[in-house]
C-alpha positions, -999 to +999 in steps of 0.1 A: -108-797-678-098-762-671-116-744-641-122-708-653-130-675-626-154-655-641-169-626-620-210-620-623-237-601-613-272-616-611-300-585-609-322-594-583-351-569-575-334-536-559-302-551-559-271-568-576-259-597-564-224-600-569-217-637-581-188-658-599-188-685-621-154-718-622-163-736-651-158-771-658-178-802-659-215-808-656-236-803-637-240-769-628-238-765-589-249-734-569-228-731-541-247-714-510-231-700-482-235-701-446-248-671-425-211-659-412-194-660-442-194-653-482-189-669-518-150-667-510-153-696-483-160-723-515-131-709-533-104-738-524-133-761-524-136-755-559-100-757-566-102-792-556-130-805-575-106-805-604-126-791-632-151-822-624-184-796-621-191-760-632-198-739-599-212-707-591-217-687-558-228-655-551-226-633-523-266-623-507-271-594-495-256-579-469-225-607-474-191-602-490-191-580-520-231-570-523-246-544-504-268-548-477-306-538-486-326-506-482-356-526-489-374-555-478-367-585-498-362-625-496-331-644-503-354-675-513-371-648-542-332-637-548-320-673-556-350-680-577-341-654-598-302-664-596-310-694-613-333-675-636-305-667-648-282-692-656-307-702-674-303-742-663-331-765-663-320-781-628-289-774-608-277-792-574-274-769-545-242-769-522-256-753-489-238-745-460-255-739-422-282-715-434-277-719-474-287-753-466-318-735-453-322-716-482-316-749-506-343-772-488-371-743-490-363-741-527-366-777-528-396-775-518-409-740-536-395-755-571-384-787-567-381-791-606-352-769-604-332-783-582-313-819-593-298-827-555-283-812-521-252-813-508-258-798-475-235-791-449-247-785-412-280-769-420-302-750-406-338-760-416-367-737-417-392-752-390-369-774-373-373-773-329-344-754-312-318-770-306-307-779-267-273-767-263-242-789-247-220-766-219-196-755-241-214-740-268-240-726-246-212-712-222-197-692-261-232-689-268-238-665-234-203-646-247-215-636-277-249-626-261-224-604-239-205-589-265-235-579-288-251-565-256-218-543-249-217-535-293-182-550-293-178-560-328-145-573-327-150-596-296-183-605-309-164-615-345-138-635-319-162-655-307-181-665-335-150-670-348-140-694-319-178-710-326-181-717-355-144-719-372-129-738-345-162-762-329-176-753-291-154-778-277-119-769-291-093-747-280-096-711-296-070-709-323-074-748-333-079-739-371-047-710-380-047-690-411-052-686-440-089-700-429-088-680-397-080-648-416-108-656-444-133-664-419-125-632-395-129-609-428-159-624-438-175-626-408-167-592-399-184-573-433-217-597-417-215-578-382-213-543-396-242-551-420-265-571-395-281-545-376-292-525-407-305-549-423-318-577-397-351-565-399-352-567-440-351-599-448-387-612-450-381-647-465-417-667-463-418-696-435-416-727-452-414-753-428-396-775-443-386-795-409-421-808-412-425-817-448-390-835-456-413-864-468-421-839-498-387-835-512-373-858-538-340-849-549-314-868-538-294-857-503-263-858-490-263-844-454-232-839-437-218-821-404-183-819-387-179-842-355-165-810-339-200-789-347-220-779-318-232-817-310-268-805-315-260-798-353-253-833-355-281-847-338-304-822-366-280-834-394-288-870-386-324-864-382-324-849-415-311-872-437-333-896-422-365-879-430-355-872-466-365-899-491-333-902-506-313-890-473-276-898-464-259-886-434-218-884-436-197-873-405-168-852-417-140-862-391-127-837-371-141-803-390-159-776-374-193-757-386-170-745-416-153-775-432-149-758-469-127-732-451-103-758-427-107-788-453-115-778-486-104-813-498-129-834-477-159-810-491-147-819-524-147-854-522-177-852-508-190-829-531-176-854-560-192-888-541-227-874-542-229-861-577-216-892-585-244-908-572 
């Protein structure tokens, strides 16, 4: 079946939320991204899903093509009304880092709407901080640096070096055109942040401690080049879900749908499947 690129707008209160829509198969997945990135970063992804499922993604605010807000709002609120309208009874949710967030507290808010999660890395609402390994916490203390100092484009380098490449790989690991994608997406997030940090009111959840609650089937999955405590959380995870699997992507970063857009599909693929 043909995969179609249709652009979209979904009116969300005090804001559009600019969106698109590759049509193929059923189901319907709702593709989530992470918190330095935008819809662009499942772009291959879908390319490699052949037409198998109809995806959409859309950018939240302050990310890729929509604005940042004026006004205080919730992403959790803006997704609800996202899937308003599609107008689907139930859609699986892709999430990566924190749209995985974002798809286990909807889970949990309307758990009729969602069909199954595919999440990558996550961060969950709730969930104990993480104790960091040398290397990421030795990054962790250079981006602290750089944000103190306001310099946005060693600040986007590092992150960069973070999250793209893993903690514990040399910077530069993953070249373009993922490097150049990530540096560009992650850069319209630092010039938004600051204006809008202090906006975003979504309610606390908690899903960490209610996991028992959610019934949708799971796929949880995380690169073996994350940050090591993102792995030990992913694990966790999909063993405290009722229908929980854990998969470890081999040698992928925090990012695997920009540096292997092939092994998220398949993975993708497997769990809707079943």
């Amino acid at each position: 079946m043909t995969n179609v690129h249709r652009t979209l707008l979904f009116d969300a209160p005090g804001a559009r939320l600019a969106g698109e829509r590759h049509d193929g198969g059923v189901p319907v997945v709702v593709a989530l991204h992470a918190g330095v990135a935008d819809r662009r970063s499942w772009r291959d992804m879908v390319a490699h899903l052949d037409g198998s499922a109809t995806v959409v993604s859309y950018d939240r605010r302050g990310y890729g093509e929509t604005p940042r807000s004026s006004a205080r709002f919730s992403d959790l609120d803006d997704l609800v009304h996202v899937l308003e309208e599609l107008n689907e009874r139930s859609v699986w949710l892709l999430g990566s880092s924190m749209g995985g967030r974002l798809a286990l507290d909807l889970a949990l808010r309307a758990p009729d709407r969602v069909a199954g999660l595919i999440l990558l890395s996550p961060a969950v609402s709730g969930a104990p901080e993480p104790d960091l390994d040398p290397d990421t916490q030795r990054l962790s203390d250079l981006i602290d640096h750089a944000l103190v100092a306001e310099d946005l484009d060693e600040l986007n380098r590092l992150e960069t070096w973070l999250w793209l490449d893993g903690p514990g790989s040399e910077e530069g690991r993953v070249g373009d055109p993922a490097r150049a994608l990530a540096l560009a997406m992650n850069a319209t997030v630092i010039a938004n942040e600051s204006e809008q940090a202090e906006l975003g009111s979504d309610p606390e959840v908690g899903a960490w401690s209610r996991l028992s609650q959610i019934s949708a089937p799971a796929t949880v999955a995380c690169g073996t080049l994350d940050v090591p405590a993102f792995s030990v959380r992913s694990r966790s995870l999909a063993n405290g879900l009722p229908h929980g699997e854990f998969v470890a992507l081999e040698g992928v970063a925090h990012l695997p749908s920009l540096e292997s857009p092939e092994l998220v599909a398949q993975l993708v693929s497997r769990a809707l499947k079943g």
